[in-house]
DRENDO-1510 file (C-alpha; in Angstrom, 1 decimal, always signed):
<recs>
REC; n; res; u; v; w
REC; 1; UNK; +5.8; -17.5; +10.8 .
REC; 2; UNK; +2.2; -17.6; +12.3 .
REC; 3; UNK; +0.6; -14.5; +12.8 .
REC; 4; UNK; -2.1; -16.1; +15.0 .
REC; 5; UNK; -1.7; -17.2; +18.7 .
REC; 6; UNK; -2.6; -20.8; +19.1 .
REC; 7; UNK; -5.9; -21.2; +20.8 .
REC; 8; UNK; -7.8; -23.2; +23.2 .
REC; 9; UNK; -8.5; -26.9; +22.5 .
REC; 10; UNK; -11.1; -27.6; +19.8 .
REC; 11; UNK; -14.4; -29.2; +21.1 .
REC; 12; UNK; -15.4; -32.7; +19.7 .
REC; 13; UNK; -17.6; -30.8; +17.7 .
REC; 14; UNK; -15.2; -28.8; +16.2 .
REC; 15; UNK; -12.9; -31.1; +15.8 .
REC; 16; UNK; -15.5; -33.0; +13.4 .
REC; 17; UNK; -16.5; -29.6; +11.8 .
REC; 18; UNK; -12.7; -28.9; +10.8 .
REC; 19; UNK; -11.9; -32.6; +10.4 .
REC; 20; UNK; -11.0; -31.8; +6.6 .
REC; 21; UNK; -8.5; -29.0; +8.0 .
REC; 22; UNK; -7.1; -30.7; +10.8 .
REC; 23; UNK; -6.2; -34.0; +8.4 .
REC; 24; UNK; -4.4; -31.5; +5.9 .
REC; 25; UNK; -0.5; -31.0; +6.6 .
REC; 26; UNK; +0.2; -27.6; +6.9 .
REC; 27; UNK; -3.0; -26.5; +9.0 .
REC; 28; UNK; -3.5; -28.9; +11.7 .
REC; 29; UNK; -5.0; -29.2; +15.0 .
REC; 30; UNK; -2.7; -25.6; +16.0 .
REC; 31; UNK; -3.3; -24.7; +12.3 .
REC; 32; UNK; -7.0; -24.6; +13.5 .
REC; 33; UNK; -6.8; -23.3; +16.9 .
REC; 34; UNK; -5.0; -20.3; +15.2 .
REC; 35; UNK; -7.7; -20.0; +12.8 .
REC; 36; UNK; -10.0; -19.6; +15.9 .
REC; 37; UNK; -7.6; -17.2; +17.7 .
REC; 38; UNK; -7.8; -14.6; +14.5 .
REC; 39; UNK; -8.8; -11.4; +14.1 .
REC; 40; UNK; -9.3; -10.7; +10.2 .
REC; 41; UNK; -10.4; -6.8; +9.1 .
REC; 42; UNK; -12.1; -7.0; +5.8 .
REC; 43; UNK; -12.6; -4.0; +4.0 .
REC; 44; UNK; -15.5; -4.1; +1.5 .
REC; 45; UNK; -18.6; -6.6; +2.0 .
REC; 46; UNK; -19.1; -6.5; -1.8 .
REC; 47; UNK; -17.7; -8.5; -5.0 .
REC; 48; UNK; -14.7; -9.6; -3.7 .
REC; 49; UNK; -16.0; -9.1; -0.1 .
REC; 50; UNK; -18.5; -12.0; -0.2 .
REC; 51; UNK; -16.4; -15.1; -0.6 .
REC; 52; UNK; -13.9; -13.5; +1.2 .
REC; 53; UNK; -16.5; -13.4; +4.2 .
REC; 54; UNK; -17.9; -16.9; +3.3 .
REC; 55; UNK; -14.8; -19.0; +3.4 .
REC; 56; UNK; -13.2; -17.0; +6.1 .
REC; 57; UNK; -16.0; -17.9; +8.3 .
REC; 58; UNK; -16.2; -21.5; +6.6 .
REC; 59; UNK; -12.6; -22.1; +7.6 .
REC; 60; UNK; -13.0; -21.2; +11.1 .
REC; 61; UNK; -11.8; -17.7; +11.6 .
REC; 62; UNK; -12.8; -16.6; +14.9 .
REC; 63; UNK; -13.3; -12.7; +14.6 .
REC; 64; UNK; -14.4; -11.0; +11.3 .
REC; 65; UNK; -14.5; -7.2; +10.9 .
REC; 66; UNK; -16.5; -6.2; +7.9 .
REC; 67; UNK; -16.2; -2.7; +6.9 .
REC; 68; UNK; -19.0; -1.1; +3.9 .
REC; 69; UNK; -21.0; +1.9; +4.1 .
REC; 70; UNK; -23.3; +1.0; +1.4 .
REC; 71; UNK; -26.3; -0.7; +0.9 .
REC; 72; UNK; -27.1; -4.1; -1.4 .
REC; 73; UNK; -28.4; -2.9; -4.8 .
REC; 74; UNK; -30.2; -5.2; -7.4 .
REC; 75; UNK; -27.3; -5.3; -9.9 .
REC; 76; UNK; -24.9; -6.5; -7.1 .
REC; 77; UNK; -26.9; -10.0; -6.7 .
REC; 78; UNK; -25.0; -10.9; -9.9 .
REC; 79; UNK; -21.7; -11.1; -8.1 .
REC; 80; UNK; -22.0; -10.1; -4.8 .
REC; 81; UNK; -22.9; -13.8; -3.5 .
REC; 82; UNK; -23.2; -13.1; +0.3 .
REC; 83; UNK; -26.7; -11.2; -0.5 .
REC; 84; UNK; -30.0; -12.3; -1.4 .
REC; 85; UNK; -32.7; -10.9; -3.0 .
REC; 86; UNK; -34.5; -10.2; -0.2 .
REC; 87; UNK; -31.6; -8.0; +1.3 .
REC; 88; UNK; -32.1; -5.4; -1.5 .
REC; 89; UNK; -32.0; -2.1; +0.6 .
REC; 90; UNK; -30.4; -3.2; +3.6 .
REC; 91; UNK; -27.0; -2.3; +4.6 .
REC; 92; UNK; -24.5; -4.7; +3.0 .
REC; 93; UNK; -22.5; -5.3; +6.6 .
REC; 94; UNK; -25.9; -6.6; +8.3 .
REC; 95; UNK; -26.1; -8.9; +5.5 .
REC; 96; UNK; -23.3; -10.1; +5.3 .
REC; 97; UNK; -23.7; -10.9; +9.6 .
REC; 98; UNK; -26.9; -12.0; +8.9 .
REC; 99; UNK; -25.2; -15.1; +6.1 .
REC; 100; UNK; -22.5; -15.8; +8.2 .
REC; 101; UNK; -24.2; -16.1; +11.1 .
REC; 102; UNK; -26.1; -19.1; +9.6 .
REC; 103; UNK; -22.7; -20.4; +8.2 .
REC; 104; UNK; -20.7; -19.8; +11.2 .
REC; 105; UNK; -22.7; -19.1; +14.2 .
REC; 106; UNK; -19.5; -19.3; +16.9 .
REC; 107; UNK; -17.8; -17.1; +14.7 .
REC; 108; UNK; -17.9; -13.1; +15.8 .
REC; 109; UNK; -18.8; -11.0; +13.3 .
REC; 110; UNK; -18.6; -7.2; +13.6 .
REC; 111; UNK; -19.8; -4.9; +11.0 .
REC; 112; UNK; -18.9; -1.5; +10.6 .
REC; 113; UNK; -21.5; +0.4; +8.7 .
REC; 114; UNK; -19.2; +3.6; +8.1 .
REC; 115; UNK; -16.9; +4.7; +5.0 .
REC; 116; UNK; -13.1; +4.5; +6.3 .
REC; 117; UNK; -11.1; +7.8; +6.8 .
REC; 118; UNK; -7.7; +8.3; +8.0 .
REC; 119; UNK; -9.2; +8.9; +11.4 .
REC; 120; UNK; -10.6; +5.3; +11.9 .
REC; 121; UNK; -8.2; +3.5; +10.0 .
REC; 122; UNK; -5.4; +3.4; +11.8 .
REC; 123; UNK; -7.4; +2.1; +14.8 .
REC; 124; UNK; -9.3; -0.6; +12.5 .
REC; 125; UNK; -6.4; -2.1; +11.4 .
REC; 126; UNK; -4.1; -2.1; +14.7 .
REC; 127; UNK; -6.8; -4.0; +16.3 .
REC; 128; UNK; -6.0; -7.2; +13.6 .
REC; 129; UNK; -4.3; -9.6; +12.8 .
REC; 130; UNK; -4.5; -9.7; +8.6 .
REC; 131; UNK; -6.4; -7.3; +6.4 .
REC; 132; UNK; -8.5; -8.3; +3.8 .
REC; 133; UNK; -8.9; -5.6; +1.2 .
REC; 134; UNK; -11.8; -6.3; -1.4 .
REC; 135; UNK; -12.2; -2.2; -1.8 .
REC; 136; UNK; -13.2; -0.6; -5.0 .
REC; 137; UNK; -12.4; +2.7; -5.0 .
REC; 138; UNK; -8.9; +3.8; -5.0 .
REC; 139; UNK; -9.3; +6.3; -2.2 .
REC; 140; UNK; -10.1; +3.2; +0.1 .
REC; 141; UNK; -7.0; +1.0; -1.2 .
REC; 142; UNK; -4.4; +3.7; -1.0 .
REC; 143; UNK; -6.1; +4.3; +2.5 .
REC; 144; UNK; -5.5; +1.1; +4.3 .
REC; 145; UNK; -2.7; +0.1; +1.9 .
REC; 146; UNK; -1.0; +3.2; +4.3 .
REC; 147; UNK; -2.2; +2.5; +6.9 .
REC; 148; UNK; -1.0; -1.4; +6.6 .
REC; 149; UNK; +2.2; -0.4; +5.7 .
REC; 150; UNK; +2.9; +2.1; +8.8 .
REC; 151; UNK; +1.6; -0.4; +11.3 .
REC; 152; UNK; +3.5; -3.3; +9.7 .
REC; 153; UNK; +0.1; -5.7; +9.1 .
REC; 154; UNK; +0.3; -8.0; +6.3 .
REC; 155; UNK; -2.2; -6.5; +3.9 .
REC; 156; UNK; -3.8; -9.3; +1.1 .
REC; 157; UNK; -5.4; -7.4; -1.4 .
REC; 158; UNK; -7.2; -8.0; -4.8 .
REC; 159; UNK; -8.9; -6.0; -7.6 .
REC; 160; UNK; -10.8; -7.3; -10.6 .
REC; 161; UNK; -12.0; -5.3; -13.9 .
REC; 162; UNK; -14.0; -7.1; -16.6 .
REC; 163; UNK; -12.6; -10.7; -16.4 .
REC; 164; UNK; -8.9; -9.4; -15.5 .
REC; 165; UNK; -7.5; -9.7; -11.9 .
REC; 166; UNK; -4.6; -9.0; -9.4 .
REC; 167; UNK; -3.7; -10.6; -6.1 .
REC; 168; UNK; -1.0; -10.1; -3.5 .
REC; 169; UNK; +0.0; -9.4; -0.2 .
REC; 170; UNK; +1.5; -6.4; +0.5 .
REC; 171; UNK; +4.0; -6.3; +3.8 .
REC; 172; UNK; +6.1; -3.6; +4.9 .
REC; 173; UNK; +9.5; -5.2; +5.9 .
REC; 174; UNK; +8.9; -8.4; +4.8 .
REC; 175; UNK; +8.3; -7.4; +0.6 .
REC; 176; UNK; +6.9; -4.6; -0.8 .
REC; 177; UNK; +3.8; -2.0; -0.1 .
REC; 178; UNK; +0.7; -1.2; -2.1 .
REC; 179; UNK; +2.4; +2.1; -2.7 .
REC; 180; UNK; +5.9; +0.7; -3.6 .
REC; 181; UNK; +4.3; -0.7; -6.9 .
REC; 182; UNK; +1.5; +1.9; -7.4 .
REC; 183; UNK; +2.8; +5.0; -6.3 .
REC; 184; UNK; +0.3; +7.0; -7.4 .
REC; 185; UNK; -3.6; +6.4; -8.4 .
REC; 186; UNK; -4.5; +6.5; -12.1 .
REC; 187; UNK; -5.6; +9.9; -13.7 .
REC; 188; UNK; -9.6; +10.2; -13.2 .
REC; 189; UNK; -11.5; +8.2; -15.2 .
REC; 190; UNK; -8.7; +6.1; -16.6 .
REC; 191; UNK; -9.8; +3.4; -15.4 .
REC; 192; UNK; -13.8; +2.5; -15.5 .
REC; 193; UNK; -15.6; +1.1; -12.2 .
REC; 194; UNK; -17.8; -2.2; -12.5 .
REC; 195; UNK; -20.9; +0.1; -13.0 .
REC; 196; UNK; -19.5; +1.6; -16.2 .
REC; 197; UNK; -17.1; -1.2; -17.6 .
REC; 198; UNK; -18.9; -4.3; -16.3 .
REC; 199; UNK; -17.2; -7.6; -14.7 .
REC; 200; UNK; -17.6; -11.1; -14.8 .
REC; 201; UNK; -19.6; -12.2; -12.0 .
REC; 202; UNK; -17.7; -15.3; -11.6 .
REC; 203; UNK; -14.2; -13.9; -11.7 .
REC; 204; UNK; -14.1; -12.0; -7.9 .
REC; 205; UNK; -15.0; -15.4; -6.7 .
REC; 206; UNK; -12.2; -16.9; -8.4 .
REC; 207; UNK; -10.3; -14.1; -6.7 .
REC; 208; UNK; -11.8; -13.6; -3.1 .
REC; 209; UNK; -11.1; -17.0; -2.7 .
REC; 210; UNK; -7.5; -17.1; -4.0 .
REC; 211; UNK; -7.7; -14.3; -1.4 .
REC; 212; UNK; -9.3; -16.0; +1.4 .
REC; 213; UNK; -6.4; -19.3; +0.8 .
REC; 214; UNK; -3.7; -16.3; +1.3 .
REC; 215; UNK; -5.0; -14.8; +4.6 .
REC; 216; UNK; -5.4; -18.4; +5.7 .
REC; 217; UNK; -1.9; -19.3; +5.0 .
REC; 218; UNK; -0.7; -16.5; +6.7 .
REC; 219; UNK; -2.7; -17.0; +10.2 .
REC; 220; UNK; -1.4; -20.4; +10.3 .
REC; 221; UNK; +2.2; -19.4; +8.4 .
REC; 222; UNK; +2.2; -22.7; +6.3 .
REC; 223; UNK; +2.8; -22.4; +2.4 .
REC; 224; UNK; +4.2; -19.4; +0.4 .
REC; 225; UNK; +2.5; -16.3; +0.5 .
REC; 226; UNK; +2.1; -13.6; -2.3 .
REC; 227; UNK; +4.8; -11.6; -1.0 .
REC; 228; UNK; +7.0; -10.0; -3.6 .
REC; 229; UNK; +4.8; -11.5; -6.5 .
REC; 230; UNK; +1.8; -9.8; -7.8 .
REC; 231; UNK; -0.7; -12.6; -8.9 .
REC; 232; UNK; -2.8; -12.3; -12.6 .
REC; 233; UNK; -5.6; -13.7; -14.0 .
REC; 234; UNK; -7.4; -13.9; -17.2 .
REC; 235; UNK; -10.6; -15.3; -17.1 .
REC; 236; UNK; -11.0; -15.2; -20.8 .
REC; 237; UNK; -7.9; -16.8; -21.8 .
REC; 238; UNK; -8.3; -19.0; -18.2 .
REC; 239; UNK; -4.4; -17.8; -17.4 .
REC; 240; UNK; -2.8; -17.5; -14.2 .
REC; 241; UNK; +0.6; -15.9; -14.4 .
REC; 242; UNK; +2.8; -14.4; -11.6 .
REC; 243; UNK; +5.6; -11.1; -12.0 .
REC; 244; UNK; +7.9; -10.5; -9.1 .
REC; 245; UNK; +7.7; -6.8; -7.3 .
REC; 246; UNK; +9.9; -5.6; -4.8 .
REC; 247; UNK; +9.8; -2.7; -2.5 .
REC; 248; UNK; +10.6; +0.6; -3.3 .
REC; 249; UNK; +13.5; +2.0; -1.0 .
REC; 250; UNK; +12.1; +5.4; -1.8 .
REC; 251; UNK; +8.1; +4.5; -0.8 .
REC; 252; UNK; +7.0; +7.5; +1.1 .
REC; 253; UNK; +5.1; +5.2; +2.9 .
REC; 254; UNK; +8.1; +2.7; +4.2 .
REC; 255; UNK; +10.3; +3.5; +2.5 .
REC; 256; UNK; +14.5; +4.3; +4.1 .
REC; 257; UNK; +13.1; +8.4; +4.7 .
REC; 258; UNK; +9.5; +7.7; +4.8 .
REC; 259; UNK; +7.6; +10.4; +7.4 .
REC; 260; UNK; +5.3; +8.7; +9.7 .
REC; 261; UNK; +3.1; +11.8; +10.2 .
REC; 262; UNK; +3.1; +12.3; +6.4 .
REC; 263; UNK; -1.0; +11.9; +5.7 .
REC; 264; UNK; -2.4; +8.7; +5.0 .
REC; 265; UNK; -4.3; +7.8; +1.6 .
REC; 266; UNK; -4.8; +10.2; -1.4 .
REC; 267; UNK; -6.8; +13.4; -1.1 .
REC; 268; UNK; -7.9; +13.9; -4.6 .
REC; 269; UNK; -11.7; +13.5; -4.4 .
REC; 270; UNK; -11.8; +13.6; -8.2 .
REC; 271; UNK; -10.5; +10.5; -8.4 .
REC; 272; UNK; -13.2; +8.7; -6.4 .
REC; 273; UNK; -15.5; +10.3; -8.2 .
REC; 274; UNK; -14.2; +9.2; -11.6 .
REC; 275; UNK; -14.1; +6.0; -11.1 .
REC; 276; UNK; -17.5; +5.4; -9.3 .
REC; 277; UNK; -19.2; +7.3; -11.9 .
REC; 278; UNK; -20.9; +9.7; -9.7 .
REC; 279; UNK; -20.5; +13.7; -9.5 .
REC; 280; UNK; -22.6; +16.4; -8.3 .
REC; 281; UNK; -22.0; +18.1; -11.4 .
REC; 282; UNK; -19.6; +21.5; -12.0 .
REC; 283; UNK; -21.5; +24.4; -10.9 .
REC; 284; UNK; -18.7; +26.3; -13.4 .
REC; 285; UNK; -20.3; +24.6; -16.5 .
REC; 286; UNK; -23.7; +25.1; -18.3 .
REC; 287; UNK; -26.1; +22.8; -17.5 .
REC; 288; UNK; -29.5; +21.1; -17.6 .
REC; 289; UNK; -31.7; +18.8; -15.8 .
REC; 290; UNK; -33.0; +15.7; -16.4 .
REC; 291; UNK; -36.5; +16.9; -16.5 .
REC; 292; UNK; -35.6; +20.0; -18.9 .
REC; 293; UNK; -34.2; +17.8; -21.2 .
REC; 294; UNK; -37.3; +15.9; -21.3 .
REC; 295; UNK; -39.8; +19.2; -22.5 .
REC; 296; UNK; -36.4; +20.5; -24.8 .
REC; 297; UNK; -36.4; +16.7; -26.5 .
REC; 298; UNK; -40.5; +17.3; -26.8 .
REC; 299; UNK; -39.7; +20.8; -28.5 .
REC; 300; UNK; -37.5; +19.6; -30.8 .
REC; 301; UNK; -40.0; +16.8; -31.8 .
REC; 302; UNK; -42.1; +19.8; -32.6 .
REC; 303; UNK; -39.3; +22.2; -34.4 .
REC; 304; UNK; -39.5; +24.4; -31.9 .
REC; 305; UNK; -36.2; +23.7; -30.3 .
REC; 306; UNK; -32.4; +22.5; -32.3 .
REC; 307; UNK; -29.6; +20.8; -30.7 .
REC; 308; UNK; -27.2; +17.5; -30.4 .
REC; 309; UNK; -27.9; +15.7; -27.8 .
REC; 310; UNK; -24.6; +12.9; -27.1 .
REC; 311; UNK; -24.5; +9.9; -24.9 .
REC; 312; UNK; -20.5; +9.5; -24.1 .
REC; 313; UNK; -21.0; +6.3; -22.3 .
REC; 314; UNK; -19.5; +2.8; -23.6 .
REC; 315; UNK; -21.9; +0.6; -26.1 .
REC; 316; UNK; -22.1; -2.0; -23.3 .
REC; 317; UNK; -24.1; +1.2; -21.2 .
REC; 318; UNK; -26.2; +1.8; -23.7 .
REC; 319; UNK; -27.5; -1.8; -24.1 .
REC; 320; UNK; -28.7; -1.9; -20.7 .
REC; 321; UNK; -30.8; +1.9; -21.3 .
REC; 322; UNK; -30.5; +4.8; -23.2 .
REC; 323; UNK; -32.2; +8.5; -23.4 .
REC; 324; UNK; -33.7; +8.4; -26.3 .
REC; 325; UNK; -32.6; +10.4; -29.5 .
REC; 326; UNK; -29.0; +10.4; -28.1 .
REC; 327; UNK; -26.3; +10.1; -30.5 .
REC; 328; UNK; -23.3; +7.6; -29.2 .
REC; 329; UNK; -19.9; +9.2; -29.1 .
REC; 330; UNK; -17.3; +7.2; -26.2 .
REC; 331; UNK; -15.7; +10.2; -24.0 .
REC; 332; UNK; -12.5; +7.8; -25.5 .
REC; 333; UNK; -12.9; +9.4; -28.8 .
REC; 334; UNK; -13.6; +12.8; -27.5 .
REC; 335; UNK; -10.6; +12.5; -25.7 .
REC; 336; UNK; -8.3; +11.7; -28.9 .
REC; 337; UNK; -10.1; +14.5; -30.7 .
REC; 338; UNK; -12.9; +12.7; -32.5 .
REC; 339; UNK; -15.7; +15.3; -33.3 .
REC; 340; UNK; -16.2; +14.7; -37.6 .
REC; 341; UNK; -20.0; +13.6; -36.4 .
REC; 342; UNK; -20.0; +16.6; -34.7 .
REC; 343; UNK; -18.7; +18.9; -37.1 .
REC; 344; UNK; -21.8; +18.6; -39.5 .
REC; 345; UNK; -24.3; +17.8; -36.6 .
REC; 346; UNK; -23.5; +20.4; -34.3 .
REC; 347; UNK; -22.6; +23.5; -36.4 .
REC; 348; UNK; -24.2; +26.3; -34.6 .
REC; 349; UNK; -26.8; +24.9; -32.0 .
REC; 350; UNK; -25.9; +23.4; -28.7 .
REC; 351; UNK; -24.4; +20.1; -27.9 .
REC; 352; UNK; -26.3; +18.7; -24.9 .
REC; 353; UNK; -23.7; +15.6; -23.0 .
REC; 354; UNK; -24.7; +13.4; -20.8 .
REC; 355; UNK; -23.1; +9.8; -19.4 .
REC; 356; UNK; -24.5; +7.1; -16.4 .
REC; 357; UNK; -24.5; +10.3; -13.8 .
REC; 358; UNK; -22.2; +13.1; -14.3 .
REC; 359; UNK; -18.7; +12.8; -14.3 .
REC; 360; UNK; -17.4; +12.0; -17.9 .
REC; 361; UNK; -20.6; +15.0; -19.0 .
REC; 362; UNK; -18.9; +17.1; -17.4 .
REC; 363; UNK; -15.2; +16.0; -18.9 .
REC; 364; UNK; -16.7; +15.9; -22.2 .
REC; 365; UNK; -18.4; +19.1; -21.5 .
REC; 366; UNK; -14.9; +20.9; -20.8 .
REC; 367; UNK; -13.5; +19.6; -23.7 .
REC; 368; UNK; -16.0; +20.7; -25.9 .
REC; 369; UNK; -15.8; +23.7; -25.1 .
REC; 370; UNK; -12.4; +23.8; -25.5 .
REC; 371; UNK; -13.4; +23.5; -29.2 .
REC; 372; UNK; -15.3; +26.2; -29.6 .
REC; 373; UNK; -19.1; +24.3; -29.0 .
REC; 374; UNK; -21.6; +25.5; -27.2 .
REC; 375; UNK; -21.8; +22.4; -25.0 .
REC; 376; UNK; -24.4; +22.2; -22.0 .
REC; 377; UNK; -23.3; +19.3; -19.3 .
REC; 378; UNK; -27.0; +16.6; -18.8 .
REC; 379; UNK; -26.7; +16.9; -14.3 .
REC; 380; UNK; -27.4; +13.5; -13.0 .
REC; 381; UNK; -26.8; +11.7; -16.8 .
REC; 382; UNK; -29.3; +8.6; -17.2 .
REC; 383; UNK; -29.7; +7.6; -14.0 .
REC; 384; UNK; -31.4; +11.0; -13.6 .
REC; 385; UNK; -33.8; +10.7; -16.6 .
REC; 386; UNK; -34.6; +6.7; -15.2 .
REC; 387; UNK; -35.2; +8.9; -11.9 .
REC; 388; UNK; -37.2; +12.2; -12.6 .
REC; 389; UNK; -38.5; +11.4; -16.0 .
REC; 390; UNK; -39.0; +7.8; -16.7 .
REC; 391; UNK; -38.8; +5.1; -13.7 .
REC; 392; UNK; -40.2; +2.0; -16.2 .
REC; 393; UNK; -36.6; +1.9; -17.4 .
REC; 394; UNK; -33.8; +0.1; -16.1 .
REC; 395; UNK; -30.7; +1.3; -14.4 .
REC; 396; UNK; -26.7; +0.0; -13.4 .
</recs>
């Protein structure tokens, strides 16, 4: 069944512009009037976000929301194909108007430069037809995968990590919900972000597109949807494979007893933080700056100061930049117990941690301790030291 209203007659022009559309069986002249007719909400104006955008608004799609509160870095140009160089700085929403404006000028575009809660949410998504969810946080996914599921919107959603993806489309009554197959987010820092594990530039536009094709089939209700089957990919091995999923009669979100006042999304702010990479630091553990680190790696140069200083990022990290003098120990093997390097490095002077910005330090840190070493958590990690001590380096 459609989920978009069949719109006004195409122009002359439009029917030439959609020409390849309205020749294919399945879309159509009504195929593209509903294309015109729709209101699509996509969360995230990054990775996944930018094709997403592109062929949304290539296809016809009459009214975009795009939803990001953050601004276009350097390393996203690698992947985030809806910015240029020259939009560096600028808020990734007006960018992302700004290309589809010269792609699809009749198309309306509305950006919403703000992070989604559970008090704009609900409104967001009631106001569309299909959401679009390129999100990569899980804060954000369990958020409108809730709020989706309440409000009975088809929700088409993706995530990529490295050259590994998933794809489906998540629809309370009709298949399952994001939370009838994840019920719960992953423990913190189980599972790496793109700034700490990397991804293959390539891949999300394998995916946002696969993406794009499923909100497109469901605003003109021709083909098969991913309803009930959770889509994977691996680049690598170039392997597409599909697993069936059903939904959970116990969901607290829709499921037979779910509460409808029960909060929506996950409240654990660790999570967030864990898998962006970012902390503020724990004002419960020892600490150091940046800077101090800097005149305490001088003193030890000159004998005048003794400790271990430990990088607990992945190897890939470290090729991009490093502290220097750092030794390399993975928060994985501090986490199974690994510490033999330790034992003979580390006996009796301070262990100074540090990762890309504070939250595995401060993990590490804890642990640590745990083992009787005087560990001292590195605030801010290396983007800190690239910061406040030496800006010729590069960051990620």
């Amino acid at each position: 069944m459609p989920l978009a209203p069949v719109g006004e007659e195409l122009s002359p022009s439009e029917r030439t512009r959609f020409a390849r559309h309205v020749i294919l069986p399945g879309i159509g002249d009504s195929g593209q009037r509903r294309l015109r007719a729709a209101r699509v909400l996509v969360v995230g104006a990054g990775g996944l976000g930018s094709p997403i955008l592109l062929y949304l608004a290539a296809a016809g799609v009459g009214h975009l929301t795009v939803v990001d509160d953050d601004t276009v870095d350097s390393t996203n140009l690698q992947r985030q194909v809806v910015h240029g160089v020259a939009d560096v700085g600028r808020p990734k929403v007006e960018s992302a108007v700004a290309a589809l404006a010269g792609l699809a000028p009749d198309a309306t575009v509305v950006p919403v430069a703000e992070r989604l809660t559970a008090d704009n949410i609900l409104d967001l998504v009631a106001d569309h037809d299909v959401v679009v969810d390129g999100a990569d946080n899980f804060p954000t996914r369990y958020l409108v995968g809730d709020a989706c599921s309440r409000l009975g919107v088809p929700h088409v959603w993706g995530s990529v990590f490295q050259h590994d993806a998933q794809v489906s489309v998540w629809w309370a009554g009709e298949g399952p919900c994001y939370r009838c197959v994840f019920p719960n987010p992953p423990p913190p820092g189980a599972v790496p972000s793109c700034s700490t594990g990397g991804v293959l530039g390539a891949s999300v536009g394998a995916v946002g597109s696969v993406m794009a094709e499923e909100v497109v089939k469901l605003l003109v209700g021709a083909g098969e949807p991913l309803v009930g089957r959770l889509l994977l990919h691996d680049a690598w091995r170039q392997q597409w494979s599909t697993i069936a999923v059903a939904a959970d009669p116990d969901c607290p979100v829709c499921g037979d007893t779910a509460d409808p006042r029960r909060p929506l999304g996950i409240e654990d702010e660790a999570v967030s933080t864990a898998e962006s990479g970012s902390a503020a630091g724990d004002p419960a553990l020892p600490s150091i700056t940046a800077t101090a680190l800097a005149s305490r790696l001088l003193e030890r140069e000159a004998g005048r100061d003794d400790f271990v200083l430990v990088d607990v990022r992945e190897p890939g990290e470290r090729e991009v930049v490093t502290i220097p003098g750092a030794l390399p120990i993975p928060l994985a093997l501090l986490r199974s117990g690994e510490r033999d390097v330790l034992a003979d490095s580390a006996d009796g002077i301070p262990v100074l941690v540090h990762c890309k910005s504070g939250a595995r330090s401060a993990e590490a840190v804890r642990l640590l301790r745990e083992r009787g070493l005087d560990a001292v958590d590195v605030t801010g990690g290396v983007l800190a030291w690239v910061q406040d001590v030496d800006p010729s380096l590069p960051t990620y």
